[in-house]
PDB file of the backbone (N, CA, C, O) and the ligand in Angstrom, with CONECT records:
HET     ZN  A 101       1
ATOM      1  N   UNK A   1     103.155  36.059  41.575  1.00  0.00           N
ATOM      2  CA  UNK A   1     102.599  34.928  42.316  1.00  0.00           C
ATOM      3  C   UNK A   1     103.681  33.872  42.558  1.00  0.00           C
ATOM      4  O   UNK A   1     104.432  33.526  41.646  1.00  0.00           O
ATOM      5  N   UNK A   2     103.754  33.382  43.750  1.00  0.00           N
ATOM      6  CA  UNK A   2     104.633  32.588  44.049  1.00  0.00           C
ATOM      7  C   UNK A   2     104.366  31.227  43.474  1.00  0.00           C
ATOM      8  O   UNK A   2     103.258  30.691  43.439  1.00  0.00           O
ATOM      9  N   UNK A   3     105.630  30.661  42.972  1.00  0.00           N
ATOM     10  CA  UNK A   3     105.646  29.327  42.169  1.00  0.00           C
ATOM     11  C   UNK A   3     104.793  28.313  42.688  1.00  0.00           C
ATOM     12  O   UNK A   3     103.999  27.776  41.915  1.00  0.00           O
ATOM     13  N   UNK A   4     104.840  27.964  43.910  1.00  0.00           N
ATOM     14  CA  UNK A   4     103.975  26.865  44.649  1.00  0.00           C
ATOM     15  C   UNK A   4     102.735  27.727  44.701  1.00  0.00           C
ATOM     16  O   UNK A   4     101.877  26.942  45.103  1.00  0.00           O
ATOM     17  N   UNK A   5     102.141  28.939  44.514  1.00  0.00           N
ATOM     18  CA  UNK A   5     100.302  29.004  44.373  1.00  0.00           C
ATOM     19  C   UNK A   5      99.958  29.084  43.430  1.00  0.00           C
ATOM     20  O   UNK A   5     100.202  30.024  42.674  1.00  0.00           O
ATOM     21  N   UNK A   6      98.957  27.659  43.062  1.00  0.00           N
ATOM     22  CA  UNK A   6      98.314  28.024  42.022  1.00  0.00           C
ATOM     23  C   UNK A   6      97.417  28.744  41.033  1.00  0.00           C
ATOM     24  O   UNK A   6      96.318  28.802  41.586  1.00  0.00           O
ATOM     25  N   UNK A   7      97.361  29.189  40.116  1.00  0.00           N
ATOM     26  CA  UNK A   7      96.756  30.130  39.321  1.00  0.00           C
ATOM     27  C   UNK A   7      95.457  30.067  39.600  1.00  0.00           C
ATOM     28  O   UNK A   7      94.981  31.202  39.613  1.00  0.00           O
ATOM     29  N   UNK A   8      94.650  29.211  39.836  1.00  0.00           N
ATOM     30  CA  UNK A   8      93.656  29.077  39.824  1.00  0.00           C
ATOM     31  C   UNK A   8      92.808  28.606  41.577  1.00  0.00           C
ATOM     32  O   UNK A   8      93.068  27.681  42.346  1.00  0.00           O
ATOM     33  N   UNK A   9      91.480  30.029  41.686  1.00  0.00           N
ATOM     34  CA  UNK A   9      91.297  29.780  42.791  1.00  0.00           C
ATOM     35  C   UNK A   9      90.801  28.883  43.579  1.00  0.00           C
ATOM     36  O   UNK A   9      91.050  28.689  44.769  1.00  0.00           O
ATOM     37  N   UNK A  10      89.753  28.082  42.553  1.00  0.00           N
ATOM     38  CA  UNK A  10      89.605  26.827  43.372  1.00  0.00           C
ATOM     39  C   UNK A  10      89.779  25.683  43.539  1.00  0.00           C
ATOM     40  O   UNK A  10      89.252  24.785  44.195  1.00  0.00           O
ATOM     41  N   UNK A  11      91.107  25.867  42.438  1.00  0.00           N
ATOM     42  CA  UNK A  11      92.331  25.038  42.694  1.00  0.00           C
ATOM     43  C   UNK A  11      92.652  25.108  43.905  1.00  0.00           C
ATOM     44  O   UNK A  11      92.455  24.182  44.692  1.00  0.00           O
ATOM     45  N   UNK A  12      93.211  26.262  44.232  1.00  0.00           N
ATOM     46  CA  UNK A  12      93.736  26.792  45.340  1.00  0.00           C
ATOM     47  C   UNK A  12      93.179  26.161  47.007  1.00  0.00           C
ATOM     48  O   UNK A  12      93.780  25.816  48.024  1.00  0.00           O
ATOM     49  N   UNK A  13      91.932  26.232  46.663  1.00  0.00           N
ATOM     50  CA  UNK A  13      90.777  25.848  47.687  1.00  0.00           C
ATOM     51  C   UNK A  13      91.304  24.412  47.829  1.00  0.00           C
ATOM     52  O   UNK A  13      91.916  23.772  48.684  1.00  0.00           O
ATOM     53  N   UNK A  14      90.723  24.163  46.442  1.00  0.00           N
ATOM     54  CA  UNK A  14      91.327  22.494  46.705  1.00  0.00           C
ATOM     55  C   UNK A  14      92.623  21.669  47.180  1.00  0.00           C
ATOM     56  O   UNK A  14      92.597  20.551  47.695  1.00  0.00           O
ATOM     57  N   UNK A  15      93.445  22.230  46.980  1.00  0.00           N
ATOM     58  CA  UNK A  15      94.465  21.839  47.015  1.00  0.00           C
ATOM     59  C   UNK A  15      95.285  22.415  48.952  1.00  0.00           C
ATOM     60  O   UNK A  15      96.314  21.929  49.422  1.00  0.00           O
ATOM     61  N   UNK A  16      94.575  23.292  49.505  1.00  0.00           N
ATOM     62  CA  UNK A  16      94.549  23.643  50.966  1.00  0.00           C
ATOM     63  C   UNK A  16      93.933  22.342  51.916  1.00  0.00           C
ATOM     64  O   UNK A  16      94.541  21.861  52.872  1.00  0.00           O
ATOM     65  N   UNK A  17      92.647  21.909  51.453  1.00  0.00           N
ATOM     66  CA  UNK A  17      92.227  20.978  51.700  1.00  0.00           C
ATOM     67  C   UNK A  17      92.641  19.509  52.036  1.00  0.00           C
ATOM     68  O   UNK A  17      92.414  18.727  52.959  1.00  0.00           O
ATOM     69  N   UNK A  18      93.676  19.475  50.333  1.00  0.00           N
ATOM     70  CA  UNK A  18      94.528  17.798  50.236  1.00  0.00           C
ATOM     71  C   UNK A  18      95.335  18.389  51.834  1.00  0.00           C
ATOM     72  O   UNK A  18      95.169  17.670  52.819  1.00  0.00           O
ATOM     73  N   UNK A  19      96.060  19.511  51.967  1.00  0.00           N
ATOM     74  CA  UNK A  19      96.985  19.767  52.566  1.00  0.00           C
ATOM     75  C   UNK A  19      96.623  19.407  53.883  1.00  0.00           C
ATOM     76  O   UNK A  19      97.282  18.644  54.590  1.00  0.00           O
ATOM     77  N   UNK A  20      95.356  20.073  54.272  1.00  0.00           N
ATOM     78  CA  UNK A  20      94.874  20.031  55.772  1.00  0.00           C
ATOM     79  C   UNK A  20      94.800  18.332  55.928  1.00  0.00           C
ATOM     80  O   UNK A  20      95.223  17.836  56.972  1.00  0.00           O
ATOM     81  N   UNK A  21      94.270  17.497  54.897  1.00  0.00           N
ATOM     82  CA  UNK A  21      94.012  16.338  55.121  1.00  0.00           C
ATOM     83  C   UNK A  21      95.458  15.330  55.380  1.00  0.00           C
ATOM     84  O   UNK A  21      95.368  14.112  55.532  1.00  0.00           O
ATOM     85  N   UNK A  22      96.877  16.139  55.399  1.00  0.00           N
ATOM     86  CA  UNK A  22      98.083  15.867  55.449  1.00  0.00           C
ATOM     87  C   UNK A  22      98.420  15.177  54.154  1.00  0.00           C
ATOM     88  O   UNK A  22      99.081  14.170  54.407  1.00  0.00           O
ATOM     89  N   UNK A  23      98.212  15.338  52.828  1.00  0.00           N
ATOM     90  CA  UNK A  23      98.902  15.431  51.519  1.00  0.00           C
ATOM     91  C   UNK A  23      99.930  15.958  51.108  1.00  0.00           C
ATOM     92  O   UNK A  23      99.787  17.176  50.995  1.00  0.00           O
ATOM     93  N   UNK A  24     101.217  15.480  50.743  1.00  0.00           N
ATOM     94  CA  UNK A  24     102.082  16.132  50.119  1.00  0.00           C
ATOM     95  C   UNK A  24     102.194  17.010  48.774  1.00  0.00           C
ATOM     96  O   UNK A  24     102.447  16.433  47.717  1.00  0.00           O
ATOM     97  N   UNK A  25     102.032  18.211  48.807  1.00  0.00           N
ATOM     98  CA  UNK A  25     101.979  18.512  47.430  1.00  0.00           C
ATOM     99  C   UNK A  25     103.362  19.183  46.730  1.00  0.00           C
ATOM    100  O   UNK A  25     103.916  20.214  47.110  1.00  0.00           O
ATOM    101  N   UNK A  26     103.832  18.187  45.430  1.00  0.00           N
ATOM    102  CA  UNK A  26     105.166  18.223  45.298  1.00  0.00           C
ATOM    103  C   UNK A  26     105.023  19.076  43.324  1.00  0.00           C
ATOM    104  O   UNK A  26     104.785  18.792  42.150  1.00  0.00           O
ATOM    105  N   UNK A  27     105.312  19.979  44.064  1.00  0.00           N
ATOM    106  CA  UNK A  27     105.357  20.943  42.880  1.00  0.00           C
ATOM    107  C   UNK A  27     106.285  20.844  42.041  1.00  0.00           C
ATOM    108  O   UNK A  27     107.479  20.727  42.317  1.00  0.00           O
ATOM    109  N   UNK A  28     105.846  20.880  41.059  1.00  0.00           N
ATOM    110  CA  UNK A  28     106.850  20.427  39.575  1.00  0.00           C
ATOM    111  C   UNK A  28     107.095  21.870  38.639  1.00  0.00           C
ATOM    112  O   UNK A  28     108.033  22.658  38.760  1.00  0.00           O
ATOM    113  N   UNK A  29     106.027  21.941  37.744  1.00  0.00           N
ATOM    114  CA  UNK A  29     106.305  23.410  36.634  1.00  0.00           C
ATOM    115  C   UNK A  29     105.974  24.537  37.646  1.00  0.00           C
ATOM    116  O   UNK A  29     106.503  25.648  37.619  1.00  0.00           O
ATOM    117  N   UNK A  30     104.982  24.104  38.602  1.00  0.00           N
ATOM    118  CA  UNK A  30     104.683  25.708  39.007  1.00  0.00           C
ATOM    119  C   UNK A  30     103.781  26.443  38.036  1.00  0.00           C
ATOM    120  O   UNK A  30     103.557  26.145  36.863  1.00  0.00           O
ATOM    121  N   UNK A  31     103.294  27.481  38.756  1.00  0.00           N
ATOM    122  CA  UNK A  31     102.662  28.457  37.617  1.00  0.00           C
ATOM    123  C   UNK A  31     101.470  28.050  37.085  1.00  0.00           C
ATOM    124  O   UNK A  31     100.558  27.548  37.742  1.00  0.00           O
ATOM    125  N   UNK A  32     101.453  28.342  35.407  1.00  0.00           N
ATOM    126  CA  UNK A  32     100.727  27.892  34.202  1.00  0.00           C
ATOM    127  C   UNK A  32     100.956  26.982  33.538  1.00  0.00           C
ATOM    128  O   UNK A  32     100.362  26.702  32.497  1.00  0.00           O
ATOM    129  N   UNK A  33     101.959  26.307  34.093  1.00  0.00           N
ATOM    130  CA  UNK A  33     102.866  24.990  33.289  1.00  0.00           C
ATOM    131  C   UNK A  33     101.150  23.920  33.478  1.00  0.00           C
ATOM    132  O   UNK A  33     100.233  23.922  34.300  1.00  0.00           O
ATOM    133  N   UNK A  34     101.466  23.128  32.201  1.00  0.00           N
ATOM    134  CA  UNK A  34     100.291  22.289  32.040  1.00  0.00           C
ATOM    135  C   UNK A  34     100.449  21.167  33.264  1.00  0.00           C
ATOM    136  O   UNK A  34      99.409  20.734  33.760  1.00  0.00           O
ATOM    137  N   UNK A  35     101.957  20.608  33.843  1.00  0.00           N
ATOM    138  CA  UNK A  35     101.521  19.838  34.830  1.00  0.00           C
ATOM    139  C   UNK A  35     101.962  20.579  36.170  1.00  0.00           C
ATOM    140  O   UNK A  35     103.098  20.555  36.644  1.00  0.00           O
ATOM    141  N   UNK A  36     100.959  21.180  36.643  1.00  0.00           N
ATOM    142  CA  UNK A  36     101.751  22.309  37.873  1.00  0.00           C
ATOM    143  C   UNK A  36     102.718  21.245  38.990  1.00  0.00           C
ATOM    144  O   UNK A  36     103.869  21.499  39.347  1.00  0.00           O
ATOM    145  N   UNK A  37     102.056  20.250  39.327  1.00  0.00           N
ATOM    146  CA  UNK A  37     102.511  19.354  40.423  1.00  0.00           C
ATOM    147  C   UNK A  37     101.791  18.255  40.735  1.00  0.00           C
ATOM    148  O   UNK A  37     100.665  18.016  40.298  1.00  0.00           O
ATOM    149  N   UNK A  38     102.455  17.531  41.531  1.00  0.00           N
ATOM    150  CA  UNK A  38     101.330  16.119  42.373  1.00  0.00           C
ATOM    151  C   UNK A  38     100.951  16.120  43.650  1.00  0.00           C
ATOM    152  O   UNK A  38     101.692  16.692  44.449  1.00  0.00           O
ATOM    153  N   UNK A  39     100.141  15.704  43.966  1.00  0.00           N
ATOM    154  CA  UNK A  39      99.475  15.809  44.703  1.00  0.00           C
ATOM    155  C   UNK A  39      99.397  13.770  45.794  1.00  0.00           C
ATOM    156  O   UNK A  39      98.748  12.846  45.305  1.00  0.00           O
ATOM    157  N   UNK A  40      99.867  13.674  46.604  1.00  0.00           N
ATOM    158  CA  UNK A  40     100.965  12.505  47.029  1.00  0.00           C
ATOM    159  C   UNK A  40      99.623  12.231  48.938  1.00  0.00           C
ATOM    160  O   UNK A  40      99.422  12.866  49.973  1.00  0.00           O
ATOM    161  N   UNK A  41      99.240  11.224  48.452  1.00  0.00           N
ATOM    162  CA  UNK A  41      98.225  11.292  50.527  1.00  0.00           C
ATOM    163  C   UNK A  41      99.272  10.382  51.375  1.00  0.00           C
ATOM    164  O   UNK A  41      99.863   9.387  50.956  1.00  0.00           O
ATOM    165  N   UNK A  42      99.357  10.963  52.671  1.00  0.00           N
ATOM    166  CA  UNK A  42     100.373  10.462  53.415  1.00  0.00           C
ATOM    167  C   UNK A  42      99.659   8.659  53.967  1.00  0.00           C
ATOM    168  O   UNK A  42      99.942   8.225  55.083  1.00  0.00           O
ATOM    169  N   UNK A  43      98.921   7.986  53.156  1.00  0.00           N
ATOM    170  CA  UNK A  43      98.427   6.863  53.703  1.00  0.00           C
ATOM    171  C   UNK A  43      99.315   5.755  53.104  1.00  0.00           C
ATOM    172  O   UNK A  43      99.857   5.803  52.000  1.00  0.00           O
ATOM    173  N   UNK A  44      99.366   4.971  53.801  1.00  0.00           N
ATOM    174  CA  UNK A  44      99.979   3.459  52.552  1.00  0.00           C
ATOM    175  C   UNK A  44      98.587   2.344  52.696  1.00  0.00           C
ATOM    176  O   UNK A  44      98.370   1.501  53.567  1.00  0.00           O
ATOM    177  N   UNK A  45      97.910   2.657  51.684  1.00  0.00           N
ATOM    178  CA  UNK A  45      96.676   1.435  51.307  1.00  0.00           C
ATOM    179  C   UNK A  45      97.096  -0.057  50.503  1.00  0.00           C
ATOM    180  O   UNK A  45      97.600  -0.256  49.397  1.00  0.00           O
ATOM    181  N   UNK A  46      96.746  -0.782  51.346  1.00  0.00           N
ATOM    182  CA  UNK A  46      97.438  -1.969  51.262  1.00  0.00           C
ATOM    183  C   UNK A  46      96.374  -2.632  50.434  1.00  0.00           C
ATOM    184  O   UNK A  46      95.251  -2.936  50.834  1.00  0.00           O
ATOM    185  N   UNK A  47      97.016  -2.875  48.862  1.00  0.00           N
ATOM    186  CA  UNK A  47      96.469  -2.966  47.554  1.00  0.00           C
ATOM    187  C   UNK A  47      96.038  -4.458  47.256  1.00  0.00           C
ATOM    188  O   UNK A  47      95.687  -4.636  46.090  1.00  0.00           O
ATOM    189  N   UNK A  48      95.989  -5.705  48.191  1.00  0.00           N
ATOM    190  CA  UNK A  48      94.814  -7.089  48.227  1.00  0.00           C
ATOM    191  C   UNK A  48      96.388  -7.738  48.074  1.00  0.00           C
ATOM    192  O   UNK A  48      96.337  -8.955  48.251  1.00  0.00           O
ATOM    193  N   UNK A  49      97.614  -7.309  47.825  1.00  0.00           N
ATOM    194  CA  UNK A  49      98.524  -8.663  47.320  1.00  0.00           C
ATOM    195  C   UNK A  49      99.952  -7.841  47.818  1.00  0.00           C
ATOM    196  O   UNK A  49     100.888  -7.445  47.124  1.00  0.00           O
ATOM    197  N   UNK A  50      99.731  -7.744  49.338  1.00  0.00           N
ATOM    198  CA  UNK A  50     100.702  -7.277  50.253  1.00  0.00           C
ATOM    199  C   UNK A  50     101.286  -5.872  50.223  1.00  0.00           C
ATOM    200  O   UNK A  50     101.478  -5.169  51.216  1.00  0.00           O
ATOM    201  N   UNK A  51     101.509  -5.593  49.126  1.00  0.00           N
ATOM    202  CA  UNK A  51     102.398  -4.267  48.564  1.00  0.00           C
ATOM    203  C   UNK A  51     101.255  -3.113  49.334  1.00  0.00           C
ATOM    204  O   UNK A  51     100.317  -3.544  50.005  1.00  0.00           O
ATOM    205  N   UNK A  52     101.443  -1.884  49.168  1.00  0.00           N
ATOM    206  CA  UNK A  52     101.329  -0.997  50.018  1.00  0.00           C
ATOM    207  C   UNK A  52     100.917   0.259  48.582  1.00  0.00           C
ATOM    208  O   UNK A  52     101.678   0.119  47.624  1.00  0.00           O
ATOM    209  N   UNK A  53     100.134   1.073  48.458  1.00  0.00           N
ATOM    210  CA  UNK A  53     100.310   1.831  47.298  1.00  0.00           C
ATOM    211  C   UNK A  53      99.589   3.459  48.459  1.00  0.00           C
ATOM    212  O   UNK A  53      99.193   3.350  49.619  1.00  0.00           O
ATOM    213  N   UNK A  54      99.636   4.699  47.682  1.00  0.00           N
ATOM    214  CA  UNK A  54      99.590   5.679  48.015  1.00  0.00           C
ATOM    215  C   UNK A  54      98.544   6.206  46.936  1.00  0.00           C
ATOM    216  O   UNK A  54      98.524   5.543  45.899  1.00  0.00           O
ATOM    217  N   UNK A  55      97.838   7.082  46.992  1.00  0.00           N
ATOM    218  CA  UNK A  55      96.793   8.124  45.915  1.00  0.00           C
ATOM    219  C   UNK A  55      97.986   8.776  45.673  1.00  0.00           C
ATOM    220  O   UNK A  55      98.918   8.932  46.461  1.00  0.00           O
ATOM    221  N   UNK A  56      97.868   9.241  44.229  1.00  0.00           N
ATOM    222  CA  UNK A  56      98.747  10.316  43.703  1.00  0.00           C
ATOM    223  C   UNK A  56      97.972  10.796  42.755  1.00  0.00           C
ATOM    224  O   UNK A  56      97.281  10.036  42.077  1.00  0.00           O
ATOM    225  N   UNK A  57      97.974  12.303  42.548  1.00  0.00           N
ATOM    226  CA  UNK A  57      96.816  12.771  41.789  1.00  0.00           C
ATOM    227  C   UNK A  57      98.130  14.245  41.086  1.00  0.00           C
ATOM    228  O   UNK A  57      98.760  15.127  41.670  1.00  0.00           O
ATOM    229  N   UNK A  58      98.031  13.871  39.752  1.00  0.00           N
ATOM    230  CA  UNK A  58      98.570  15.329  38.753  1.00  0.00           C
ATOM    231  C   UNK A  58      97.634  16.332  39.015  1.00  0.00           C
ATOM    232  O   UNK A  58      96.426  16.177  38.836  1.00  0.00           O
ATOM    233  N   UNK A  59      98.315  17.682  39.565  1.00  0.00           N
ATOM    234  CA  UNK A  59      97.418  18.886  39.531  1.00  0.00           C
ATOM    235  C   UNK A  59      97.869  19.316  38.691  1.00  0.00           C
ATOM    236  O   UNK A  59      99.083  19.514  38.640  1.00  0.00           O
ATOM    237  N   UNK A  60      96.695  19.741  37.320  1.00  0.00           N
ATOM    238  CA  UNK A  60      97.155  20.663  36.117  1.00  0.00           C
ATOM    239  C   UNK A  60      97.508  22.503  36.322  1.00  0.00           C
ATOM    240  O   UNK A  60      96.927  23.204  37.151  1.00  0.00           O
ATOM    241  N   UNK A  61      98.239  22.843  35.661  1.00  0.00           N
ATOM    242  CA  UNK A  61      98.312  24.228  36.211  1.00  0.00           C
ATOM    243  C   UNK A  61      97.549  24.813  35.351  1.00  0.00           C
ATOM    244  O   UNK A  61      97.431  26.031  35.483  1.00  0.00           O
ATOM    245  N   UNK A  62      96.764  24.094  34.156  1.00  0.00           N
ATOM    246  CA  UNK A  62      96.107  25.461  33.002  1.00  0.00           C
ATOM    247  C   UNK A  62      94.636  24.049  32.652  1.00  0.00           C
ATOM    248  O   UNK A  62      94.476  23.484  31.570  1.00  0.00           O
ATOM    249  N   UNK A  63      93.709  23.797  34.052  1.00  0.00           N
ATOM    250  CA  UNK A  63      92.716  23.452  33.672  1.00  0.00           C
ATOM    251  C   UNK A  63      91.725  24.238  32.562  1.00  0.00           C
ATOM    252  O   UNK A  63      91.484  25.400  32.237  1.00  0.00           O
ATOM    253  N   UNK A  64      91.372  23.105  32.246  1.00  0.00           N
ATOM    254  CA  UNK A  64      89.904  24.205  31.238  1.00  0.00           C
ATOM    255  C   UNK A  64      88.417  24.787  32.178  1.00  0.00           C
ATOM    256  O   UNK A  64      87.597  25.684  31.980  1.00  0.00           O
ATOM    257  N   UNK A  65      88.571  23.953  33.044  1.00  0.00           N
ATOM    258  CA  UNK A  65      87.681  24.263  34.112  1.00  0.00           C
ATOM    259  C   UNK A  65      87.797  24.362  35.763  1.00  0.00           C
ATOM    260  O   UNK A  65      87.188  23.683  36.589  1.00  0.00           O
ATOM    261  N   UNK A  66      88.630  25.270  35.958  1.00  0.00           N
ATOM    262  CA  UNK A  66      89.161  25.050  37.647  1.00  0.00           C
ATOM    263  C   UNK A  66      87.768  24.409  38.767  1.00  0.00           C
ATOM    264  O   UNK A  66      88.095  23.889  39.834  1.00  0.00           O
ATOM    265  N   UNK A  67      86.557  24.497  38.459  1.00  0.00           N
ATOM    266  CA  UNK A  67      86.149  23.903  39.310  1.00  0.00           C
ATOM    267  C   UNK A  67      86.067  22.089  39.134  1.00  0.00           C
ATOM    268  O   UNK A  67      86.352  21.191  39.926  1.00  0.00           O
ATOM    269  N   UNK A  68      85.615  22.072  37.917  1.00  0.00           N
ATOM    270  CA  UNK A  68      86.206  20.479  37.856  1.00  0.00           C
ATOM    271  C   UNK A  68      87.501  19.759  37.778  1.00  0.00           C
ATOM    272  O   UNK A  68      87.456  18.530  37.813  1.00  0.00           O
ATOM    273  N   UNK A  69      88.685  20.374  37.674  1.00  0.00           N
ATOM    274  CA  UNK A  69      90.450  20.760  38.332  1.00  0.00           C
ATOM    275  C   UNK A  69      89.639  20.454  40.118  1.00  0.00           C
ATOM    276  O   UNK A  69      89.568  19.409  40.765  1.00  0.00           O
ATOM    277  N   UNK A  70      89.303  21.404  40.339  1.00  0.00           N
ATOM    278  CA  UNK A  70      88.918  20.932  42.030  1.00  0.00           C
ATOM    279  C   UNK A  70      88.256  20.029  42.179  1.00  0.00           C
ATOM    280  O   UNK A  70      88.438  19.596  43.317  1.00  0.00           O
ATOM    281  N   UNK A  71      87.390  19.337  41.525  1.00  0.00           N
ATOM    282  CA  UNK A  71      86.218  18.497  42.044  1.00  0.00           C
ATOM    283  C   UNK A  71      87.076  17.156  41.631  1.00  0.00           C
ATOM    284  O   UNK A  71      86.513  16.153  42.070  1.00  0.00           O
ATOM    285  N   UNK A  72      88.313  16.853  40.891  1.00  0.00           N
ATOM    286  CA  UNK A  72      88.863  15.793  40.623  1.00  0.00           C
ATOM    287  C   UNK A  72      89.657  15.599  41.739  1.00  0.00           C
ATOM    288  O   UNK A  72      89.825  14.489  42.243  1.00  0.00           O
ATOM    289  N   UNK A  73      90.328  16.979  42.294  1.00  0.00           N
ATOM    290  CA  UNK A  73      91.076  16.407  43.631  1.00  0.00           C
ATOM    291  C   UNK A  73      90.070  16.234  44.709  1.00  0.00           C
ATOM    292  O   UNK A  73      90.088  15.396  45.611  1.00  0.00           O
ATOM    293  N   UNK A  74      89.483  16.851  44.553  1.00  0.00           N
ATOM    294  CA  UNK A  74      87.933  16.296  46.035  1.00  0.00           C
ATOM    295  C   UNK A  74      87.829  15.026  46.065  1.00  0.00           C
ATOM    296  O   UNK A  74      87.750  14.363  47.099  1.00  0.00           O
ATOM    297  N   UNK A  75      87.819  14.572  44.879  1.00  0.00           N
ATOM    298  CA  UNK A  75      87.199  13.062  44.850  1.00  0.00           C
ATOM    299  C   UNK A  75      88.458  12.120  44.973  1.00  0.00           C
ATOM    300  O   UNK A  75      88.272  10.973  45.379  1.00  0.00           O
ATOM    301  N   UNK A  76      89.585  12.495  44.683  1.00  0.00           N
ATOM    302  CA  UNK A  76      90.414  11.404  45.024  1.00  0.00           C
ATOM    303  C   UNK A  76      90.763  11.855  46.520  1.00  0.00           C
ATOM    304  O   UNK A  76      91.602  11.059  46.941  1.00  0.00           O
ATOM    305  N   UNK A  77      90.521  12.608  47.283  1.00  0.00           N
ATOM    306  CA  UNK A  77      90.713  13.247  48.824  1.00  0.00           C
ATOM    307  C   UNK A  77      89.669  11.984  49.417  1.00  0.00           C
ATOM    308  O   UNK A  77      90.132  11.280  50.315  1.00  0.00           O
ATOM    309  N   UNK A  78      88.569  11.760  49.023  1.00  0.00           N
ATOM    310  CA  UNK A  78      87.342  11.076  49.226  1.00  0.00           C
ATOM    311  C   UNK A  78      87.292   9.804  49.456  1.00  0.00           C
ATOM    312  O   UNK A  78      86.850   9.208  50.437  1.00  0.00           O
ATOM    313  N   UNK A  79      87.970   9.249  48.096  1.00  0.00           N
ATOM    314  CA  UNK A  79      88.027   7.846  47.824  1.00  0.00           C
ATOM    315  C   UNK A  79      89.432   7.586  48.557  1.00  0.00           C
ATOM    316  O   UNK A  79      89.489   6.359  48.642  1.00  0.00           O
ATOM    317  N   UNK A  80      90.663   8.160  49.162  1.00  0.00           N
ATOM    318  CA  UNK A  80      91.356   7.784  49.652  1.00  0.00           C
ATOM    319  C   UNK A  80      90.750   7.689  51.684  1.00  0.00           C
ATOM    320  O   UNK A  80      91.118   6.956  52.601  1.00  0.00           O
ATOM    321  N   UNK A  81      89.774   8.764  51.617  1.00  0.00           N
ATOM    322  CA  UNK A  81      89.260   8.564  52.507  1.00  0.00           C
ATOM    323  C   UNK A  81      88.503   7.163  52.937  1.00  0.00           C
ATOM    324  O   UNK A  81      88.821   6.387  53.838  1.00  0.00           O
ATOM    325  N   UNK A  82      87.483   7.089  52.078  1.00  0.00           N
ATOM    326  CA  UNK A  82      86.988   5.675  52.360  1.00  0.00           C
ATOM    327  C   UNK A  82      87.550   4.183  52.222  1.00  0.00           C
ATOM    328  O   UNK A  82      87.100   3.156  52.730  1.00  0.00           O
ATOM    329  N   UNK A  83      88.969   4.402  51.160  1.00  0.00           N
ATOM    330  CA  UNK A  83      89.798   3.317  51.133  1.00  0.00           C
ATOM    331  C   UNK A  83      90.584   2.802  52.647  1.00  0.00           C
ATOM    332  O   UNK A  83      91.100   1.714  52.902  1.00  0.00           O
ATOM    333  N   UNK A  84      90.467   3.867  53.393  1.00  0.00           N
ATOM    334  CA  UNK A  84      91.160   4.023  55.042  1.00  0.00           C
ATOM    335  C   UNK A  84      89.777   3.766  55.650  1.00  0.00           C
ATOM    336  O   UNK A  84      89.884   2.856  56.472  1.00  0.00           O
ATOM    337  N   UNK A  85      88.780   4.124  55.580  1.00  0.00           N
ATOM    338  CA  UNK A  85      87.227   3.439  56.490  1.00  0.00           C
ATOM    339  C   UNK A  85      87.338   1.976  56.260  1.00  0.00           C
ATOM    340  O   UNK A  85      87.206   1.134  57.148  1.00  0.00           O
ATOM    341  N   UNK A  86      87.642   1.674  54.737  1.00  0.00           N
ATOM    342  CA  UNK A  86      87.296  -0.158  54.486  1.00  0.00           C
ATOM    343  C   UNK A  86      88.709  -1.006  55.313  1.00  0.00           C
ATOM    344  O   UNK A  86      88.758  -2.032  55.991  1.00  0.00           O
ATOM    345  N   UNK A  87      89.637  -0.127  54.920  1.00  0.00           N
ATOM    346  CA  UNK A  87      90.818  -1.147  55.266  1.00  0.00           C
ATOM    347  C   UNK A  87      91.174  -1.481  56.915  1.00  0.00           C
ATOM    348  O   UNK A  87      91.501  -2.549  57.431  1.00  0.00           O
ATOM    349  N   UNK A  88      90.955   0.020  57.590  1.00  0.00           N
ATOM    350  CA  UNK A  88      90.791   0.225  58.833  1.00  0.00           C
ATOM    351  C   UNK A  88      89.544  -0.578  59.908  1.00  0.00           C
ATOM    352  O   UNK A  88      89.537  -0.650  61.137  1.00  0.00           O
ATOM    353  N   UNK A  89      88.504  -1.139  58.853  1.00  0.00           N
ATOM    354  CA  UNK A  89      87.550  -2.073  59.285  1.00  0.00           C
ATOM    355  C   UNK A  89      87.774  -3.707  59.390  1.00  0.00           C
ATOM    356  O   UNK A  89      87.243  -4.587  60.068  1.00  0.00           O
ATOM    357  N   UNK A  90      88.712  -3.689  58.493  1.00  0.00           N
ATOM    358  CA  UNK A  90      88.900  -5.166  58.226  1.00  0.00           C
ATOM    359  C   UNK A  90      89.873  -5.566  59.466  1.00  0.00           C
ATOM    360  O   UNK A  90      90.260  -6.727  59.598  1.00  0.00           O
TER     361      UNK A  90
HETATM  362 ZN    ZN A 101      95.312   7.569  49.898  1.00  0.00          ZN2+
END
């Protein structure tokens, strides 16, 4: 298995997803390594006191539960989503 796919499939799922949503995913151990990589959203959310911040989310490579491994990157896919609905409104 190639270093950048992860072991786990719906990891895998998940992490296609960050991608489609234009996420950088910057692979570190690879593999089974406990921190496989990060997971980086191409937005700059502008944090109430000028500065500019980004979602960054650790993908583990040896979850105990790959679907909740996926459902943690869903939700920061989500909340970076709606952080771009609020800011984009103002
Ligand atoms: Zn974001």
């Amino acid at each position: 298995m190639a270093r950048d796919t992860h072991p786990k499939k719906e990891v895998r799922r998940a992490i296609k997803e960050l991608r489609a949503a234009g996420w950088a995913i910057d692979v570190a151990g690879g593999g089974h390594t406990h921190r496989w990589g990060t997971a980086i959203c191409p937005h700059q959310h502008p944090d109430g006191s000028g500065e500019a911040t980004r979602c960054v989310r650790v993908i583990y490579g040896t979850p105990r539960n790959q679907y909740d491994e996926a459902d943690r990157l869903r939700r920061a896919l989500r909340k970076c989503q709606q952080m771009r609905t609020r800011f984009e409104k103002e």
